[in-house]
N, C-alpha and C positions, 0 to 999 in steps of 0.2 A: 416706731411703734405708733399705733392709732390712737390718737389723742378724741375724745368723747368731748370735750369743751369748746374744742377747732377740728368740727369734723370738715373733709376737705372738699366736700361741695362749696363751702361758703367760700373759697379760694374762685373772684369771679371769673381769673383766666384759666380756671381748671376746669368752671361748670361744662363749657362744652364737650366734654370727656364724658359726663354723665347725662345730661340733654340734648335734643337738638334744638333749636330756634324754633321750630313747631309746636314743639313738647312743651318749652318754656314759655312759648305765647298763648298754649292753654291750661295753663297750669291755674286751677283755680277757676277757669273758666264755670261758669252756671254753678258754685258751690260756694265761692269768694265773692263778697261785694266790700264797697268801701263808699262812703259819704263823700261829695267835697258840696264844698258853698262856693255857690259861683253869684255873678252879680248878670244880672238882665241881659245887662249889655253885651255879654258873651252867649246866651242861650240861642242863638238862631244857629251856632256849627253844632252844637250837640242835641237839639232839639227843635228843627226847623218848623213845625209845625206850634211853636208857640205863638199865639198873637202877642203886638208888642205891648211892652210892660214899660216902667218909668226906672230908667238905666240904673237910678244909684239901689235898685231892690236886690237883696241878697237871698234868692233861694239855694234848696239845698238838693243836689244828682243823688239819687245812688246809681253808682259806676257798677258792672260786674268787673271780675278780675283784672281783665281786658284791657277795659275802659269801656266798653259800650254803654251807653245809657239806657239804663234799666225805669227809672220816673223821675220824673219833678214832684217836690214837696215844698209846701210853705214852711217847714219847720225841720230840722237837724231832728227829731224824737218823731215826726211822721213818716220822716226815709229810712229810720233804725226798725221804726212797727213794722212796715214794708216790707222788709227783709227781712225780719223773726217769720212772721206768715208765710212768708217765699220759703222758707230753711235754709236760706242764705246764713254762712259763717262771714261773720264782720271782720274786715283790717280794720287796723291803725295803721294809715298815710298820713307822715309829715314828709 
């Protein structure tokens, strides 16, 4: 019987029954974004075109689904405005 609490997409060696690896890599894509804080000294592979900054500064990505980089913000509440104005829907990534 179909259990509604354990529906059986969330079974992750079953998803491929219902997605393919394409589907799931744009799942979210241009509708999904998510925040992370990254520290300087990582911003030259996700945003080469930054001039350098002083390593220990923490700004904040919004990521789309993806991960592609969508902006750099000085603040975790200017990449959230960001993406209200986009109609970007937010995750929560831990």
């Amino acid at each position: 019987m179909h259990d509604p609490k354990n529906p059986a997409w969330t079974d992750i060696a079953d998803l491929s029954e219902f997605m393919s690896v394409d589907e799931l890599t744009e799942l979210g894509t241009g509708n999904v974004a998510y925040v992370k804080p990254i520290k300087a000294q990582d911003l030259k592979e996700m945003f080469p075109e930054v001039p350098p900054l002083h390593d220990n500064m923490t700004l904040y990505a919004l990521l789309n689904a993806d991960g592609t980089p969508i902006l750099l913000a000085d603040s975790r509440e200017a990449a959230v405005a960001n993406a209200f104005e986009a109609d970007l829907e937010m995750a929560s990534v831990h």
